[in-house]
N, C-alpha and C positions, 0 to 999 in steps of 0.2 A: 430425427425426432428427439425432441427433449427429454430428460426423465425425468419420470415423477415417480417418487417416494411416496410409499404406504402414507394412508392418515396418521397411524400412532407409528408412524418414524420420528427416532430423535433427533435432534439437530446436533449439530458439532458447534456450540455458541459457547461462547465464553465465558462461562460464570463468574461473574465480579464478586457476589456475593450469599450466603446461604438463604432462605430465606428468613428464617429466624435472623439473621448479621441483619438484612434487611427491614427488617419490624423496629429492630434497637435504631438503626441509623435514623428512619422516620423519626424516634422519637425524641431522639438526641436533637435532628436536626430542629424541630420546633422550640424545643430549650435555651440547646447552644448553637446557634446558625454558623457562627463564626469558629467557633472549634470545630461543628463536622466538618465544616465544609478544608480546612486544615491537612484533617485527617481523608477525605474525598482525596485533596493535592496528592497527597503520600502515594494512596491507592494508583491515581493517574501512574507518576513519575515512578513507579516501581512494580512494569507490568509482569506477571507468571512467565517465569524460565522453563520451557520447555525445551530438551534438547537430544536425550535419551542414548542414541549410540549413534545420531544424526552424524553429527563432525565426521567420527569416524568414516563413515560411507561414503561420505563426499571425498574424504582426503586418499581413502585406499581408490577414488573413483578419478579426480584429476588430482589439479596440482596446489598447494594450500599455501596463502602466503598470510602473515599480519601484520596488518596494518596499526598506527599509532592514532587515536584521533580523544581529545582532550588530552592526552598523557595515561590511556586505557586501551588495552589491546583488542584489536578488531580481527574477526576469523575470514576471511576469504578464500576463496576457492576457481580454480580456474578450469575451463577442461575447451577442445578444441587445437586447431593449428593457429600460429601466430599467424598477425597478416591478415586473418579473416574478419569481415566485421563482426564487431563483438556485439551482443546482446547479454545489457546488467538484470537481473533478477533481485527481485525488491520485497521482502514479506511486509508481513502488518503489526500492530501492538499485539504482544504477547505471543507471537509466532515464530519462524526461523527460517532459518532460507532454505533448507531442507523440504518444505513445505512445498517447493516447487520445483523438484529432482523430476517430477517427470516430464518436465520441460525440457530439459536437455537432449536426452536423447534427438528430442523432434526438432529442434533449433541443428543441432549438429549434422541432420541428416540433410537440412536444408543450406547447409556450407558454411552455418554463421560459428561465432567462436563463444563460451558462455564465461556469465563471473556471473556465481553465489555468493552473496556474505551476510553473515549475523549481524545485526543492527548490534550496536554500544549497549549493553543490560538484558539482551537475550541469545538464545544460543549458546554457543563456545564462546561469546566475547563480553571481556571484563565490562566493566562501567555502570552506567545508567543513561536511558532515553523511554522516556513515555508520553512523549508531547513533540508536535509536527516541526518545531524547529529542530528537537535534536535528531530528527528521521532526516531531515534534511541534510543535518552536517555530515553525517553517516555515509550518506547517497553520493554527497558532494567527495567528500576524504576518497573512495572509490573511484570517481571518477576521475579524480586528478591523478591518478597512479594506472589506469586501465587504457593503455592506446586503444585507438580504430572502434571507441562505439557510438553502434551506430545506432542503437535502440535499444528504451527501457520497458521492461515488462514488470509492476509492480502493483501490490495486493493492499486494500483497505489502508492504512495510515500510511504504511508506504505508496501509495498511489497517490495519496494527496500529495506529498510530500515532493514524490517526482514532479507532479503537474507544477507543483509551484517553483521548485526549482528550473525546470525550462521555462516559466513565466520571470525566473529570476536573472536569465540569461543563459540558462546550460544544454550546449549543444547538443541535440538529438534531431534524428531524420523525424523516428516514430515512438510511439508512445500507444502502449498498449495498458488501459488501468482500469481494474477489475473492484468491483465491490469498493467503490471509492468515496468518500465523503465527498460532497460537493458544497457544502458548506458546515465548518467546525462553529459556528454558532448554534445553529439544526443539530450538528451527534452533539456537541456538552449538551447540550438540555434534553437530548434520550437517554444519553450516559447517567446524566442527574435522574431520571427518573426510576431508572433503573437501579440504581442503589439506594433509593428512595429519598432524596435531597427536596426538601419543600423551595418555596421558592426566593425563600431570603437567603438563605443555606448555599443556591445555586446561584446567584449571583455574589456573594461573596467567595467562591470557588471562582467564578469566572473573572474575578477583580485580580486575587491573586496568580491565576495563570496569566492572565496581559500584565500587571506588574512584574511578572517573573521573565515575560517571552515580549511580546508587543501586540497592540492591539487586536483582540477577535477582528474585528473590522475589516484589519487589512492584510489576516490571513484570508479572508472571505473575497478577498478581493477579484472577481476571476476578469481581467481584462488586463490587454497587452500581453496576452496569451498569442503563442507566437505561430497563429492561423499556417501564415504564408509558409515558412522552415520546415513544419515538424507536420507528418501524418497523425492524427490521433486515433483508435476506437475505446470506445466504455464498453464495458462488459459487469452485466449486474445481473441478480437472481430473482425472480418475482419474491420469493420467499426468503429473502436475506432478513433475518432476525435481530443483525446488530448495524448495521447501516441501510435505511428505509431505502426500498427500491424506487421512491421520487426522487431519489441524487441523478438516477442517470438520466432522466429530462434535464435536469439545471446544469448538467456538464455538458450535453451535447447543445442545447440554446448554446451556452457561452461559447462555444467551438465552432463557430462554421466551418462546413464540410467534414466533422470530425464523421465516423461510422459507431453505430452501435449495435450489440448485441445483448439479448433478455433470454437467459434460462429460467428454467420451472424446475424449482423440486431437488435444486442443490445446497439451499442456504448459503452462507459467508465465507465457509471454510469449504469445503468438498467440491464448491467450482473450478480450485484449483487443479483436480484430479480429471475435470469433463474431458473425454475427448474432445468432444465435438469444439468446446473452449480453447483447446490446445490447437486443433488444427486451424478451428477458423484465423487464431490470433496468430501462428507460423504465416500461412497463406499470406493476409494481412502485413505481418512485416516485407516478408520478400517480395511482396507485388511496391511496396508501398517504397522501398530502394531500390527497387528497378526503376522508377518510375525519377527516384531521385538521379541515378546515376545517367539517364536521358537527359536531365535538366527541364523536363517539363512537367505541368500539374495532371492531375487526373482526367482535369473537366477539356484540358486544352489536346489530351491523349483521345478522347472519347468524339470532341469535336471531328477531330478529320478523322 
C-alpha cells in the first residue's frame, strides 16, 4: 500500500523563492523582461548547497575518492566489494548524493557494489552546475573512472540527465529514474512560473539557456533512446510538486517496454526514502541483469 500523508502535510519542495522575492520578480519581470530573466539565469546556474554533516557519513561509511571535472573537485564515495556490479546513484538540482544513503544498504545486500557523488556546485564538491548539460558532464566524469557499472539509479535533474546520457551512448544494462522531467521545455516554463516570470521574461531566459548550452529542442529530444541495451522503469509521485506527474506517461510512450511505478503521498523529495520505491527498484535491477547475463529479453523469457 502506498502512503498517503495527512492533508495539511508539508511537502519537502524547494523554495526558489519567498513569496514577497516573488511579487517583486512579477514585477520586474513586466518592466525589465531581459534583466529578470538574466538574474532567473543566475538563480538556475547557482542552485542551494545543501550538505550538512552528509560527506562525513558517507566517507566514515565507505571509501571517498575526488574526482577532477572542469578543473573543480568532485566528492565521490564508494562502498561494496570490487568486481561486483556497480550501481551509480544520481541526486537532483539543489540535492546531494546523500539524499540517497538508504539505498545502499538494499543495493549491497543484493551483491551489487555502490558509487555516491555530489554533482559540481552541491554537496562537498567545488564548482558549479544547474542546468542538464552540466548534470551530465558530472555523470559522465563518474563513469569514466567507476569499472563494472552496471546501473544508474538517479533522481529529478539527475534522471534527466542520465536518460540522456545513455541516449548519448553511455553504457548501462538498467536505468532506474525517479521524479524525472521528460521534457525541459514543460519544467522551464513551471520553473518560470514559479518565480513568477511573465512571458516575454521566460522566453528570453530560455534564449539565453540554448545560447549558453544548445537547443531546448534537442534536449527534448527522447528518441534513439537505446530500447534494445538498457532496462528502463520511471518512478513518479501523484503528488510531485516540482516536476508534473504527466512526465511519467511521456517517458514511458517514448521507452517501449520500459516499467513504471506511481506513488501517492510522497511528493519530489521523500520518494527517495519509500520502501516500497527502494525495493521495487532493487528487485527491478537484479531481475533486469539476470536476464542480461542470460542474453535474452523479458518478452522472449516469458515466451517459452
Amino acid at each position: 500500500m502506498m502512503k498517503t500523508l495527512p492533508k495539511n502535510s508539508t511537502t519537502d519542495r524547494i523554495e526558489l523563492l519567498t513569496p514577497a522575492q516573488r511579487r517583486w520578480v512579477s514585477l520586474s519581470a513586466r518592466l525589465f523582461p531581459g534583466w529578470t530573466a538574466g538574474k532567473a539565469e543566475a538563480l538556475l546556474l547557482r542552485p542551494p548547497r545543501k550538505r550538512g554533516r552528509a560527506g562525513e557519513v558517507l566517507s566514515a561509511w565507505g571509501q571517498r575518492e575526488t574526482l577532477s571535472v572542469g578543473g573543480h573537485a568532485m566528492a565521490v564515495w564508494h562502498f561494496g566489494e570490487a568486481g561486483r556490479r556497480r550501481v551509480v546513484l544520481v541526486h537532483g538540482w539543489g540535492g546531494y548524493g546523500a539524499q540517497l544513503a538508504a539505498w545502499v544498504p538494499a543495493l549491497l545486500a543484493r551483491g551489487f557494489a555502490v558509487s555516491v557523488f555530489d554533482q559540481p556546485g552541491h554537496g562537498d564538491s567545488d564548482g558549479q552546475a544547474g542546468i542538464l548539460p552540466d548534470f551530465i558532464a558530472g555523470l559522465r566524469a563518474v563513469m569514466a573512472v567507476v569499472p563494472d557499472v552496471a546501473a544508474v539509479v538517479a533522481h529529478s535533474m539527475g534522471a534527466a540527465s542520465a536518460l540522456h546520457a545513455v541516449r548519448e551512448g553511455l553504457p548501462v544494462d538498467a536505468l532506474v529514474l525517479i521524479g524525472s522531467p521528460g521534457s525541459f521545455d514543460i519544467h522551464l516554463k513551471s520553473l518560470s512560473r514559479r518565480v513568477g516570470l511573465g512571458r516575454r521574461a521566460h522566453h528570453s531566459l530560455r534564449g539565453r539557456l540554448e545560447r549558453r548550452y544548445v537547443p531546448i529542442a534537442e534536449m527534448d529530444a527522447l528518441r534513439d533512446l537505446p530500447v534494445a541495451r538498457t532496462r528502463a522503469l520511471f518512478v513518479h509521485d501523484e503528488d510531485d510538486s516540482e516536476v508534473d506527474f504527466s512526465h511519467l506517461a511521456r517517458l514511458h510512450a517514448a521507452w517501449p517496454g520500459s516499467e513504471t511505478m506511481a506513488t501517492h503521498g510522497y511528493g519530489h523529495h521523500r520518494i527517495l526514502r519509500a520502501p516500497e520505491v527502494i525495493a521495487r527498484s532493487v528487485d527491478f535491477l537484479a531481475e533486469a541483469l539476470k536476464q542480461k547475463n542470460r542474453g535474452q529479453p523479458k518478452e522472449d523469457e516469458e515466451a517459452a
